[in-house]
Structures are given as structure tokens and as C-alpha cells.
PDBQT receptor file of N, H, CA, C and O in Angstrom, charges set to zero:
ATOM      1  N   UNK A   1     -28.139 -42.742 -82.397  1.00  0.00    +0.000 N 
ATOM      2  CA  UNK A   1     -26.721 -42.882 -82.608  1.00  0.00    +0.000 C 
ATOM      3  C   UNK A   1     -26.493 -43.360 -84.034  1.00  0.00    +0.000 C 
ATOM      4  O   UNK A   1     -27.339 -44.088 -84.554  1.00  0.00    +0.000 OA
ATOM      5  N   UNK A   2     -25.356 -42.980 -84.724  1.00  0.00    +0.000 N 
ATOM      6  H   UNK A   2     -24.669 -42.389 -84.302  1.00  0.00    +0.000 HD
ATOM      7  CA  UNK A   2     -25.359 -43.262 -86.004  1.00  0.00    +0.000 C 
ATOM      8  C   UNK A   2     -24.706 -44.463 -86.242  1.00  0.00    +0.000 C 
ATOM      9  O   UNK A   2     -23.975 -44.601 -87.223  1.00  0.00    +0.000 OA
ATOM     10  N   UNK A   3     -24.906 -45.358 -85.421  1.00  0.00    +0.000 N 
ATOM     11  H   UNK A   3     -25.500 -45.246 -84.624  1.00  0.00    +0.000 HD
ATOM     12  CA  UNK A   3     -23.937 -47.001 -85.418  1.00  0.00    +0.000 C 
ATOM     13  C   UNK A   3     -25.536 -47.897 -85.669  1.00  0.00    +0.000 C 
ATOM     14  O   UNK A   3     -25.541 -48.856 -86.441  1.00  0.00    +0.000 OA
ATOM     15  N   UNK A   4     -26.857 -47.463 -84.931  1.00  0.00    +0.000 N 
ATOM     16  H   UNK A   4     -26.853 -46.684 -84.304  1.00  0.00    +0.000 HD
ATOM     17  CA  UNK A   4     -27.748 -48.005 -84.415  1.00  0.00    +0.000 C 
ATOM     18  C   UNK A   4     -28.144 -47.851 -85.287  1.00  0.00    +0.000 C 
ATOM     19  O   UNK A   4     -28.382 -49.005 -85.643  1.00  0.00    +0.000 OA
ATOM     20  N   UNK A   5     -28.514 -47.126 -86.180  1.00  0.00    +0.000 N 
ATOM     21  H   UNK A   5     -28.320 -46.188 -85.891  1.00  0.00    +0.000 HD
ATOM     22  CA  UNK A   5     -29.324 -46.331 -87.630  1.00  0.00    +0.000 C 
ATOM     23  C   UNK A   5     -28.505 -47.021 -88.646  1.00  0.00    +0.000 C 
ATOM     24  O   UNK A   5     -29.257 -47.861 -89.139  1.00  0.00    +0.000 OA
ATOM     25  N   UNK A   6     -27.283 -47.099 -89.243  1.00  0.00    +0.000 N 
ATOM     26  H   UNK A   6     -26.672 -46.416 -88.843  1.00  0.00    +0.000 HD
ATOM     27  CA  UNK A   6     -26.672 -47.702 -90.397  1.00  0.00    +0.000 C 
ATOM     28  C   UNK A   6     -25.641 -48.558 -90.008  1.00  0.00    +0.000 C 
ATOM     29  O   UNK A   6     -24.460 -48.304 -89.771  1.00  0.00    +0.000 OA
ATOM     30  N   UNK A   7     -26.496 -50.012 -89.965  1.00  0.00    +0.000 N 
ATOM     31  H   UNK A   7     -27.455 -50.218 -90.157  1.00  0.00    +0.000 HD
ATOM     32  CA  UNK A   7     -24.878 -50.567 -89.488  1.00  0.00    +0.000 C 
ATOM     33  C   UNK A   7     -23.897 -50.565 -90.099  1.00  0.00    +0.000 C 
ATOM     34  O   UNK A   7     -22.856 -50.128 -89.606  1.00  0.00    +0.000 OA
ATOM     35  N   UNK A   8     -23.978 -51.178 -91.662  1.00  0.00    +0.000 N 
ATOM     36  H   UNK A   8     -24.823 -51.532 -92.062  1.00  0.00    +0.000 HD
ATOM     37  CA  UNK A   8     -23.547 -51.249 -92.706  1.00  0.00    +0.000 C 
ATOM     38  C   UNK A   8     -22.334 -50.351 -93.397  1.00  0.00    +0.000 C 
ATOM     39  O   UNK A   8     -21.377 -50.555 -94.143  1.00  0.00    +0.000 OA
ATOM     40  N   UNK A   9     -23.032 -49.074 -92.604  1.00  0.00    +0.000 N 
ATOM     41  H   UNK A   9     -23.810 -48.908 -91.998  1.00  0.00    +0.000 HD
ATOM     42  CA  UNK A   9     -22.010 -47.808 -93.368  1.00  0.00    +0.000 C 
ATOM     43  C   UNK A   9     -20.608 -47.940 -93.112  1.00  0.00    +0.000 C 
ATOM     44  O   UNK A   9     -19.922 -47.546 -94.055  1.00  0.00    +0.000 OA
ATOM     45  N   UNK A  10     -20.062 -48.310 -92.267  1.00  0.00    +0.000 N 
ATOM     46  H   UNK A  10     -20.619 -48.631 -91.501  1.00  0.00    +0.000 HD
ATOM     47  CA  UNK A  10     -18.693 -48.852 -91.730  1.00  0.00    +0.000 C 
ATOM     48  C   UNK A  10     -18.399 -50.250 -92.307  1.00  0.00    +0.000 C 
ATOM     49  O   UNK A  10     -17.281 -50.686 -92.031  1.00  0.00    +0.000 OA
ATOM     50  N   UNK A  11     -19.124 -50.959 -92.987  1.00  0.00    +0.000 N 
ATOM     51  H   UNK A  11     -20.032 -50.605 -93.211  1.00  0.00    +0.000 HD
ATOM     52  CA  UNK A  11     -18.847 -52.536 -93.471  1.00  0.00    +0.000 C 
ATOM     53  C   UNK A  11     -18.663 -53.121 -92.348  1.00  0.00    +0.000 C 
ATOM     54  O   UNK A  11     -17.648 -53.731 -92.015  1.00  0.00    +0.000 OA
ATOM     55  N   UNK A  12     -20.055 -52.889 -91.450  1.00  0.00    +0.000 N 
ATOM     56  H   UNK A  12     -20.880 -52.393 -91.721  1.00  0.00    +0.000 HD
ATOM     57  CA  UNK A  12     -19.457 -53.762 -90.162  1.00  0.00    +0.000 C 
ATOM     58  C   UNK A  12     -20.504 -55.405 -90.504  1.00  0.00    +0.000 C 
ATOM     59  O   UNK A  12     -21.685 -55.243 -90.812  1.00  0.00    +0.000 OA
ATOM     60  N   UNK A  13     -20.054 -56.562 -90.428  1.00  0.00    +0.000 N 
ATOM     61  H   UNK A  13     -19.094 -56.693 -90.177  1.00  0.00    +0.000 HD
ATOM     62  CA  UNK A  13     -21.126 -57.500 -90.642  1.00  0.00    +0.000 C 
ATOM     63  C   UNK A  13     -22.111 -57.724 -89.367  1.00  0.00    +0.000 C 
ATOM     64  O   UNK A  13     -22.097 -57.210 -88.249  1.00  0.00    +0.000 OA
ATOM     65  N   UNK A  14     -23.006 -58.723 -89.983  1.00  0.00    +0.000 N 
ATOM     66  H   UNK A  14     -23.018 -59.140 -90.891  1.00  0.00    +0.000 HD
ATOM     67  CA  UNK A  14     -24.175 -58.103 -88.880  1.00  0.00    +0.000 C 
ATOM     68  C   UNK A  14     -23.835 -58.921 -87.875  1.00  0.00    +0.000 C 
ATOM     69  O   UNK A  14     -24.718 -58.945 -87.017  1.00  0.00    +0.000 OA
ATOM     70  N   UNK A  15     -22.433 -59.955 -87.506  1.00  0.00    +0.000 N 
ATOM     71  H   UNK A  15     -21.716 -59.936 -88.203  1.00  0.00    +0.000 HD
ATOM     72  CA  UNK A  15     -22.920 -59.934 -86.487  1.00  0.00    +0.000 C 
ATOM     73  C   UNK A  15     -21.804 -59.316 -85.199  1.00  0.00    +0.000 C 
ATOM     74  O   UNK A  15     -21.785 -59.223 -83.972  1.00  0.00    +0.000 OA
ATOM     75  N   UNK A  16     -20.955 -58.990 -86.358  1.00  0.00    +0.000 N 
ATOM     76  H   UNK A  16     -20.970 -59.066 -87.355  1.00  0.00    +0.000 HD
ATOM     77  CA  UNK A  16     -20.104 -57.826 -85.482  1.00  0.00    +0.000 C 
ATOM     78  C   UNK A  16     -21.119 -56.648 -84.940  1.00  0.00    +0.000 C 
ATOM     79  O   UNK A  16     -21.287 -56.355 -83.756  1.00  0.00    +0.000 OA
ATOM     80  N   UNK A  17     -21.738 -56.059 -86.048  1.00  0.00    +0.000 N 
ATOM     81  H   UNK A  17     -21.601 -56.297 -87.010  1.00  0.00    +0.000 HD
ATOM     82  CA  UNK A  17     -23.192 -55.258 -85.592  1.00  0.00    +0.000 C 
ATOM     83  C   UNK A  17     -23.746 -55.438 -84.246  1.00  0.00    +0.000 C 
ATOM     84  O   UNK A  17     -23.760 -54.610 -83.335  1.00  0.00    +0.000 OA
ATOM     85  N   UNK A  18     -24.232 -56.714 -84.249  1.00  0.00    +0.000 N 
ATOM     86  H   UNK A  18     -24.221 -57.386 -84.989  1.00  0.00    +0.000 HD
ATOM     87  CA  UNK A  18     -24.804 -56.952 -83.213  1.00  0.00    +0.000 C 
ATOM     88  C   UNK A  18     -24.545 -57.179 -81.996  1.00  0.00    +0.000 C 
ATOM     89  O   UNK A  18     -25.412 -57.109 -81.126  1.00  0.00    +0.000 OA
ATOM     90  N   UNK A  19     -23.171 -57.517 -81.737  1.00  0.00    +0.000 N 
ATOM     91  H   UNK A  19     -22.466 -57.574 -82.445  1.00  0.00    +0.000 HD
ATOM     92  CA  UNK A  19     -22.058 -57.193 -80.830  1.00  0.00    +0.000 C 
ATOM     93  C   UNK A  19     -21.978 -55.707 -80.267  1.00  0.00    +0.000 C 
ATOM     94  O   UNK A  19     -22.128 -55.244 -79.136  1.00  0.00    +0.000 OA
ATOM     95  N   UNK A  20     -21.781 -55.333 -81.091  1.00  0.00    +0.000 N 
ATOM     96  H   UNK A  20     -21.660 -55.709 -82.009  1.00  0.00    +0.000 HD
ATOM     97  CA  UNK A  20     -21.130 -53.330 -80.847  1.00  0.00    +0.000 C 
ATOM     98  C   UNK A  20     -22.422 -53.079 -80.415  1.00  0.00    +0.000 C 
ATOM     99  O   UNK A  20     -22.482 -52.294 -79.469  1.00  0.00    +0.000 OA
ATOM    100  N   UNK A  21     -23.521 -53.534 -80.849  1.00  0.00    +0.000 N 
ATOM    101  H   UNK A  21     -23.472 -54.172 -81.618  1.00  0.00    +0.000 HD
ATOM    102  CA  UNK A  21     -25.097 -52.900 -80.453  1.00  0.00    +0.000 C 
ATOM    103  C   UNK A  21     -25.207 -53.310 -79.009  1.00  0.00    +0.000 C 
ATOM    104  O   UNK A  21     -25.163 -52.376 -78.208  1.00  0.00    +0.000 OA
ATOM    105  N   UNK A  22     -25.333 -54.444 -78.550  1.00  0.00    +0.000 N 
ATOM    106  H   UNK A  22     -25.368 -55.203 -79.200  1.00  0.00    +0.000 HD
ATOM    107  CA  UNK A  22     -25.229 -54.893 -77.503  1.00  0.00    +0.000 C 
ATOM    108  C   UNK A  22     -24.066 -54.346 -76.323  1.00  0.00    +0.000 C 
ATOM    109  O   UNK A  22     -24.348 -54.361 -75.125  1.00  0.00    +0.000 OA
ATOM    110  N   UNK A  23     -23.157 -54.020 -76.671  1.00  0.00    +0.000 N 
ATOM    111  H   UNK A  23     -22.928 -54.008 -77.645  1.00  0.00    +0.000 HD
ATOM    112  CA  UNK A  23     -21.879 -53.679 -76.411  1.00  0.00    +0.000 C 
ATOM    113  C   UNK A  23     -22.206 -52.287 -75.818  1.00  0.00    +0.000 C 
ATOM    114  O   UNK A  23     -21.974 -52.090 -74.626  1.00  0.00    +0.000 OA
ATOM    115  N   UNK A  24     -22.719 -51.341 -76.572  1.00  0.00    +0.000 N 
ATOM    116  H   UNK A  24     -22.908 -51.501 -77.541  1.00  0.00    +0.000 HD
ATOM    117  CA  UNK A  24     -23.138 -49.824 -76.403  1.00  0.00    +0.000 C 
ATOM    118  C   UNK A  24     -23.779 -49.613 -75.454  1.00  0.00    +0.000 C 
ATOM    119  O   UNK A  24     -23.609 -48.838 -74.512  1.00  0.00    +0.000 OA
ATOM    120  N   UNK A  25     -25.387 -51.083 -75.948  1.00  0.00    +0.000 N 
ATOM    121  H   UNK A  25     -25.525 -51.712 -76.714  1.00  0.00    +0.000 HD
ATOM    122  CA  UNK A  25     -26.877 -51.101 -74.618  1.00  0.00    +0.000 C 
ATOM    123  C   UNK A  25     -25.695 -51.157 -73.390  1.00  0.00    +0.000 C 
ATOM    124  O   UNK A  25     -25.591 -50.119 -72.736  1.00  0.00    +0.000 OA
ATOM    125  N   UNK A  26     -25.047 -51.973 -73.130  1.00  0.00    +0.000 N 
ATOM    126  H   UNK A  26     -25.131 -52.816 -73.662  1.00  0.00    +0.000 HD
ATOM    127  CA  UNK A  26     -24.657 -52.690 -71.779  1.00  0.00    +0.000 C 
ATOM    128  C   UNK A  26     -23.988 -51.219 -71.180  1.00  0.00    +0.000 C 
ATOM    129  O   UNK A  26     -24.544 -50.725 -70.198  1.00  0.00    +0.000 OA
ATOM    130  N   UNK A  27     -22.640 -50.432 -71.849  1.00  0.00    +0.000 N 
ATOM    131  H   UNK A  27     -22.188 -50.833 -72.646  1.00  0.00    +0.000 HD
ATOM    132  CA  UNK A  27     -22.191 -49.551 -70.850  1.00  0.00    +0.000 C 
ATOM    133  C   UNK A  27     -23.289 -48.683 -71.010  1.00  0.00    +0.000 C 
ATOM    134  O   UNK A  27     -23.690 -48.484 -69.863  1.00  0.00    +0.000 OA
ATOM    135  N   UNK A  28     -24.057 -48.003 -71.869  1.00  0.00    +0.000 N 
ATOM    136  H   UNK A  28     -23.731 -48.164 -72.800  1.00  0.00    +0.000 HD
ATOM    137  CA  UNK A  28     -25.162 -46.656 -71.539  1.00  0.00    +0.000 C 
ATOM    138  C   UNK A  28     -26.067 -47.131 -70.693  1.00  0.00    +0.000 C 
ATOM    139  O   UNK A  28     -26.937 -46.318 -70.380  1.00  0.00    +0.000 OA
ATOM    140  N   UNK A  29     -26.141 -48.230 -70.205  1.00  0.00    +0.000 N 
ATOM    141  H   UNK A  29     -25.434 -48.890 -70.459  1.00  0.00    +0.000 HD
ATOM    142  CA  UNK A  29     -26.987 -48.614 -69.030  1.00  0.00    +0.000 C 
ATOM    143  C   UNK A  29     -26.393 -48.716 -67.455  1.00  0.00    +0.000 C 
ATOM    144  O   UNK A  29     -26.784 -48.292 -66.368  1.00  0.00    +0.000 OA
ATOM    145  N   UNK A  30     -25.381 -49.408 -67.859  1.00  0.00    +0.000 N 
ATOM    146  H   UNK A  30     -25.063 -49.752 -68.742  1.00  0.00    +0.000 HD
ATOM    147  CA  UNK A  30     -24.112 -48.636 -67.043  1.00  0.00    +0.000 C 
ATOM    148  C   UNK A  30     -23.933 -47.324 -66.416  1.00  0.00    +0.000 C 
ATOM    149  O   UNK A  30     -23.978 -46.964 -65.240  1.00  0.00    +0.000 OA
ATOM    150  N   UNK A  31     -23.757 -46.816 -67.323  1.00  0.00    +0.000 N 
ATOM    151  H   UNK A  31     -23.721 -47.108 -68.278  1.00  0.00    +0.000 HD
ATOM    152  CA  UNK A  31     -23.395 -45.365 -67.228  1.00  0.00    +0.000 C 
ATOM    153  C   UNK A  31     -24.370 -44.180 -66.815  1.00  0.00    +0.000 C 
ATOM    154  O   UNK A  31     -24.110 -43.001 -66.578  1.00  0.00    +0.000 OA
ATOM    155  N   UNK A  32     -26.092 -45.166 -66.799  1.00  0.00    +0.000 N 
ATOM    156  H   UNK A  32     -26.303 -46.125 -66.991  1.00  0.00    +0.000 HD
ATOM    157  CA  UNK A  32     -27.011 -44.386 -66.578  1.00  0.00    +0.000 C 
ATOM    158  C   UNK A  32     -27.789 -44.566 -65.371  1.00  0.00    +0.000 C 
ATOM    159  O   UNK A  32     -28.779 -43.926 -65.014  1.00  0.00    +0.000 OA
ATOM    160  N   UNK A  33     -27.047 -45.783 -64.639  1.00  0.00    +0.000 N 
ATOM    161  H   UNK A  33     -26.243 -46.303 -64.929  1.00  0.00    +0.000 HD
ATOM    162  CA  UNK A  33     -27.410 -45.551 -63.269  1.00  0.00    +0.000 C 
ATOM    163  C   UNK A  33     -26.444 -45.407 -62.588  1.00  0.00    +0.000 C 
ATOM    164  O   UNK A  33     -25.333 -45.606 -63.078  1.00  0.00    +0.000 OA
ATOM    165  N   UNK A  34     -26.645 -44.892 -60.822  1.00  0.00    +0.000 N 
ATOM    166  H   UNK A  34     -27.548 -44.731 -60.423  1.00  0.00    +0.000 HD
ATOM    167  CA  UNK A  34     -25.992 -43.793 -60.173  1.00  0.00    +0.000 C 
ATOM    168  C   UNK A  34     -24.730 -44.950 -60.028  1.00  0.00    +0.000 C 
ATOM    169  O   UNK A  34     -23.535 -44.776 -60.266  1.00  0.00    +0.000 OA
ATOM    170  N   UNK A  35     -25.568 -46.448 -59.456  1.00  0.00    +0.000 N 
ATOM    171  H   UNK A  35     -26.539 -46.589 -59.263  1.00  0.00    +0.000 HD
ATOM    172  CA  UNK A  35     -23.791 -47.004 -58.824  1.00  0.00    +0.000 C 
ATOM    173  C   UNK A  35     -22.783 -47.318 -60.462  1.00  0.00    +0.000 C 
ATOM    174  O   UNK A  35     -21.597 -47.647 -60.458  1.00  0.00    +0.000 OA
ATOM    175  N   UNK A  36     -23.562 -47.126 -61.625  1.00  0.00    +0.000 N 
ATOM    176  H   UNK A  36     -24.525 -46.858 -61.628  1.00  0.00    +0.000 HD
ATOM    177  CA  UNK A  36     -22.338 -47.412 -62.626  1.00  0.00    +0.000 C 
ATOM    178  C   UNK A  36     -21.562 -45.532 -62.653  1.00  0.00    +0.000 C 
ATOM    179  O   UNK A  36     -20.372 -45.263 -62.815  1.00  0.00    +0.000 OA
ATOM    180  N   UNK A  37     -22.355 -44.845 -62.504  1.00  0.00    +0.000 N 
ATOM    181  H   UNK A  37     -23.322 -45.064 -62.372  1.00  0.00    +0.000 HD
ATOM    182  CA  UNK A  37     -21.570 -43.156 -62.431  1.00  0.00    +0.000 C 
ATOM    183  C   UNK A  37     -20.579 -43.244 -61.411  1.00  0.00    +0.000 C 
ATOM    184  O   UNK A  37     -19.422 -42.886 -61.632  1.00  0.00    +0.000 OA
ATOM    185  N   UNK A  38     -21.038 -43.804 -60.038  1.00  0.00    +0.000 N 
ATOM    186  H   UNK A  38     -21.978 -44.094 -59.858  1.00  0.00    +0.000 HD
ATOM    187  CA  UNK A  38     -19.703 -43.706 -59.264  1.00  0.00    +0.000 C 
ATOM    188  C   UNK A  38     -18.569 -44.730 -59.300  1.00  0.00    +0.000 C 
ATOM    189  O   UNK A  38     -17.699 -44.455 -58.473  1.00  0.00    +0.000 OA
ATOM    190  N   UNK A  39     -18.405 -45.464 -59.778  1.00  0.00    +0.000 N 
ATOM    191  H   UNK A  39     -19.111 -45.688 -60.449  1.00  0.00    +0.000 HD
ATOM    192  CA  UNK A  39     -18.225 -46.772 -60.487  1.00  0.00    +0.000 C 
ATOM    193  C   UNK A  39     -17.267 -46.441 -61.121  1.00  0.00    +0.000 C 
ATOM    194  O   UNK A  39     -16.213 -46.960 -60.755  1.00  0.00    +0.000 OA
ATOM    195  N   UNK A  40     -17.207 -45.581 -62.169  1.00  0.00    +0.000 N 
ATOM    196  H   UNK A  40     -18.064 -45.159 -62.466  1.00  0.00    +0.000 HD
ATOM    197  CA  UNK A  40     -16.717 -44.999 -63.289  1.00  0.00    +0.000 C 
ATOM    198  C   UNK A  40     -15.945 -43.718 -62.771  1.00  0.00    +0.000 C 
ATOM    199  O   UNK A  40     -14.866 -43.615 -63.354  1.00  0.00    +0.000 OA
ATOM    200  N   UNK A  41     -16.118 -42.959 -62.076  1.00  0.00    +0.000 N 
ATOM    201  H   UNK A  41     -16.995 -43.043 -61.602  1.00  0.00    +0.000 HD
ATOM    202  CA  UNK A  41     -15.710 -42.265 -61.131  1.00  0.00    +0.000 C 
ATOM    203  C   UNK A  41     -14.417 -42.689 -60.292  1.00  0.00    +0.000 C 
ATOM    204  O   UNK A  41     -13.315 -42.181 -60.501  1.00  0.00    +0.000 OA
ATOM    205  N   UNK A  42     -14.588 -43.399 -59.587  1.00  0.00    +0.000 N 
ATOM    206  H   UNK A  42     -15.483 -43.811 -59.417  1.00  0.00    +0.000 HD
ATOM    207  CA  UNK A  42     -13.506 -44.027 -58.861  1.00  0.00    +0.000 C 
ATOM    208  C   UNK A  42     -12.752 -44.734 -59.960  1.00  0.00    +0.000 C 
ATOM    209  O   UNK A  42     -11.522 -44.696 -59.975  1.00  0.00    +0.000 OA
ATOM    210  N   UNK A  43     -13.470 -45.404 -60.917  1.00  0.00    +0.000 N 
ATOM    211  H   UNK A  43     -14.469 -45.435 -60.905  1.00  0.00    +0.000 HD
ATOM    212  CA  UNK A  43     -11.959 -45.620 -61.803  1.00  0.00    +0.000 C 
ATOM    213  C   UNK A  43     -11.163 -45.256 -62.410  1.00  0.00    +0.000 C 
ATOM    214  O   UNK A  43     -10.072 -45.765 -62.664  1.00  0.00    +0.000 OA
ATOM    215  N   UNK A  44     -11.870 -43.767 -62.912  1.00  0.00    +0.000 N 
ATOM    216  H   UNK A  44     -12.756 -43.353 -62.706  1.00  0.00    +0.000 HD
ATOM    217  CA  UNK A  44     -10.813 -42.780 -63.667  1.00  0.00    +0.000 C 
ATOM    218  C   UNK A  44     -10.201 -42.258 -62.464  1.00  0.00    +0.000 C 
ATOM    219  O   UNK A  44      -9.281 -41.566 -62.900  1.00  0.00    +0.000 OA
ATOM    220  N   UNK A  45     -10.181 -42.188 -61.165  1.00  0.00    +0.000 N 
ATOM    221  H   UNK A  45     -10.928 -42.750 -60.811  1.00  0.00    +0.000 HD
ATOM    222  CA  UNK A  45     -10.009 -41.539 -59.717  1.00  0.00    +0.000 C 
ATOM    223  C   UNK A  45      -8.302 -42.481 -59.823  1.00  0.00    +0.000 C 
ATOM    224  O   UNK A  45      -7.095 -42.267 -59.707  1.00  0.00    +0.000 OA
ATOM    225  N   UNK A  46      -9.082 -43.370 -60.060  1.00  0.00    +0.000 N 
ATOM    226  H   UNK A  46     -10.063 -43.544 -60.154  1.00  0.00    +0.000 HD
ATOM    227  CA  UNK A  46      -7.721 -44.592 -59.696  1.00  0.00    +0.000 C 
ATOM    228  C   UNK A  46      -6.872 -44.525 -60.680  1.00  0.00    +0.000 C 
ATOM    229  O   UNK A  46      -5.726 -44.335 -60.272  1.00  0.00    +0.000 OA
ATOM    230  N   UNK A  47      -6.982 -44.614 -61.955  1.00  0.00    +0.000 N 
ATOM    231  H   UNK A  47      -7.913 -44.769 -62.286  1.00  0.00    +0.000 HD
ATOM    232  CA  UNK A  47      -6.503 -44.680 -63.184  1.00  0.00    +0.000 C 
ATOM    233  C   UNK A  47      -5.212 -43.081 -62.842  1.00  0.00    +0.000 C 
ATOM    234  O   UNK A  47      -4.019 -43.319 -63.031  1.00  0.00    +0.000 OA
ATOM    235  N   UNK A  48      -5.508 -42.016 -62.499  1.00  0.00    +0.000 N 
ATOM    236  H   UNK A  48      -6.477 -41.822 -62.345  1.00  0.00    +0.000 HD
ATOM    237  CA  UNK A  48      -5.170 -40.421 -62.415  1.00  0.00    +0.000 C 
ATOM    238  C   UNK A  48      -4.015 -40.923 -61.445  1.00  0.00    +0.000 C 
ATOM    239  O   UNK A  48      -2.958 -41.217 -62.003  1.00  0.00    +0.000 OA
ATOM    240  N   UNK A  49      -4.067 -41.031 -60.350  1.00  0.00    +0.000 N 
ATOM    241  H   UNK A  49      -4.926 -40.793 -59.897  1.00  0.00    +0.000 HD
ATOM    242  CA  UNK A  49      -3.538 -41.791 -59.062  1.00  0.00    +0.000 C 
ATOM    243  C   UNK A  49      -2.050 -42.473 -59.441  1.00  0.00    +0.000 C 
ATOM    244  O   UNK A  49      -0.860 -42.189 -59.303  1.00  0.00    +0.000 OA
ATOM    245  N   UNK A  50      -2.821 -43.491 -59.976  1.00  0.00    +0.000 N 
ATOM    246  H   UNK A  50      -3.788 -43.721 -60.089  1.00  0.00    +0.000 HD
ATOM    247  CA  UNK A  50      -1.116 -44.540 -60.689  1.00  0.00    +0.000 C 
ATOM    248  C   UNK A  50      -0.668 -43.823 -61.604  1.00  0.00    +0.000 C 
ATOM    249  O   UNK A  50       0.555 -43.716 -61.697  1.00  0.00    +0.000 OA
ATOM    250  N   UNK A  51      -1.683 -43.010 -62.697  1.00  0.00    +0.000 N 
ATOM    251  H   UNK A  51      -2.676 -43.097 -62.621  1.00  0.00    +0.000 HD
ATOM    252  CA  UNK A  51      -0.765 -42.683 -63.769  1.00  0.00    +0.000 C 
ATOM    253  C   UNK A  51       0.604 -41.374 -62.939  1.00  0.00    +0.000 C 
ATOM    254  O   UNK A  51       1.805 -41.456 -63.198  1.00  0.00    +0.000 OA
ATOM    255  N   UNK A  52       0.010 -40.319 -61.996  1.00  0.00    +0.000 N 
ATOM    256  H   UNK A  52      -0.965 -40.252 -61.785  1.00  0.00    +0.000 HD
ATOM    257  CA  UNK A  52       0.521 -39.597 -61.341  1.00  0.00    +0.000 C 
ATOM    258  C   UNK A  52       1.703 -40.222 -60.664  1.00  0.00    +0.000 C 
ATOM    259  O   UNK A  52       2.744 -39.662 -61.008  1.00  0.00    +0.000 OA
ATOM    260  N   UNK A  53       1.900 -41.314 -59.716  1.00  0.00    +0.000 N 
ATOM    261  H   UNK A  53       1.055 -41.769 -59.436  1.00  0.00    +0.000 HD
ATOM    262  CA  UNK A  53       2.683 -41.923 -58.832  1.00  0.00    +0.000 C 
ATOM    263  C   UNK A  53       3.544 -42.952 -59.605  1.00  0.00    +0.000 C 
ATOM    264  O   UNK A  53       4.178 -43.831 -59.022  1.00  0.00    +0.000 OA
ATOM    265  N   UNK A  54       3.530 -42.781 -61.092  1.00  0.00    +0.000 N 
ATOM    266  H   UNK A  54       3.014 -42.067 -61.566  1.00  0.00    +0.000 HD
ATOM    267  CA  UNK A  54       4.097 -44.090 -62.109  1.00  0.00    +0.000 C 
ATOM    268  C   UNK A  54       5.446 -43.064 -62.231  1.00  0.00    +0.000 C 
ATOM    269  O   UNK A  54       6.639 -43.338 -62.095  1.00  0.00    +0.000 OA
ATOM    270  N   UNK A  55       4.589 -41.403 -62.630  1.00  0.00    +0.000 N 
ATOM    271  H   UNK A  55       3.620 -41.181 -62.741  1.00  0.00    +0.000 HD
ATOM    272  CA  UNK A  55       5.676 -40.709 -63.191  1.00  0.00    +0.000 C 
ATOM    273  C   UNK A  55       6.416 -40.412 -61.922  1.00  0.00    +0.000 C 
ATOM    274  O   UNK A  55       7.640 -40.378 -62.055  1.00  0.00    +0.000 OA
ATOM    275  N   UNK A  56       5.975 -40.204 -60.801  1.00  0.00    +0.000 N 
ATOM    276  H   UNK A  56       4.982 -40.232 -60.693  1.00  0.00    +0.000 HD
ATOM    277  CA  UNK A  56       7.331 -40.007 -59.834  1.00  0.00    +0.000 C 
ATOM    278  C   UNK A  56       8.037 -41.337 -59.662  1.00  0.00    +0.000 C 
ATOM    279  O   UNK A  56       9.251 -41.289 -59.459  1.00  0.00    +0.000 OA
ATOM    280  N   UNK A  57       7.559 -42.282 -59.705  1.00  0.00    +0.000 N 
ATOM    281  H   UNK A  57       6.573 -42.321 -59.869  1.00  0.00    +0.000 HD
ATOM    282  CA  UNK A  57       8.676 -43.482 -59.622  1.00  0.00    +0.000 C 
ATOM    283  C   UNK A  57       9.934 -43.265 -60.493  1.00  0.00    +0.000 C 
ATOM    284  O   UNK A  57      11.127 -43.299 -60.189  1.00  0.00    +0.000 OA
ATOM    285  N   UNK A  58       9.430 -43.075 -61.444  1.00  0.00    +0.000 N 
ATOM    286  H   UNK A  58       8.461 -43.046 -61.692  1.00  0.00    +0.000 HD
ATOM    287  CA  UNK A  58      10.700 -43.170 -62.307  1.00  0.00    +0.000 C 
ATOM    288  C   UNK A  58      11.834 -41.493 -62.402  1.00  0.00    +0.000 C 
ATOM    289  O   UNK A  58      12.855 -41.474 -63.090  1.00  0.00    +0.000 OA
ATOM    290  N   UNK A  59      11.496 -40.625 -61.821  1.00  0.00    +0.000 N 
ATOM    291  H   UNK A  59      10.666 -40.641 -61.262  1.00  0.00    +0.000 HD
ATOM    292  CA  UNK A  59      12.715 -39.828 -61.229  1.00  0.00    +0.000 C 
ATOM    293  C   UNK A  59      13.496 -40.178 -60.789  1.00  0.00    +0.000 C 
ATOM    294  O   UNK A  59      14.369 -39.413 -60.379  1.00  0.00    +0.000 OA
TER     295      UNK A  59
């Protein structure tokens, strides 16, 4: 990833760096096992849901 390779290139300091690095590990680990996939799933599921039932409220 090109955040992991140059932190710098963005003027990010290192320990904002090291934040966003950590930050990245945590959801791609997340995201790379099955209960964080369904996880993530049901929340965009949910997210679709309200955003859908927000806009008929207001008719």
C-alpha cells in the first residue's frame, strides 16, 4: 500500500503515521475474517434500510 511504503509523502508525522498504520492493520484484519465480512455486511444492510425508510418519512 502506498501509505505503508512512504509515510512522509503526504507530510503525515510519524506519529500520525503510526496511527493510520495501525488503523489500516486493525480494519484489513477485520475485513479478512468471515465474522468481520458479515459484520460489515449487515451494516451496510442496515445503513441501505434507514437511508431508504428516512426518504419515505419525509413525503
Amino acid at each position: 500500500m502506498l501509505l505503508h511504503s512512504t509515510p512522509y509523502l503526504f507530510g503525515l508525522s510519524g506519529s500520525f503515521y503510526l496511527y493510520w498504520q495501525n488503523f489500516l492493520n486493525y480494519w484489513t484484519h477485520v475485513l479478512v475474517t468471515e465474522n468481520g465480512i458479515v459484520s460489515i455486511v449487515l451494516l451496510l444492510g442496515a445503513v441501505g434500510i434507514f437511508i431508504i425508510t428516512r426518504g419515505r418519512w419525509r413525503r
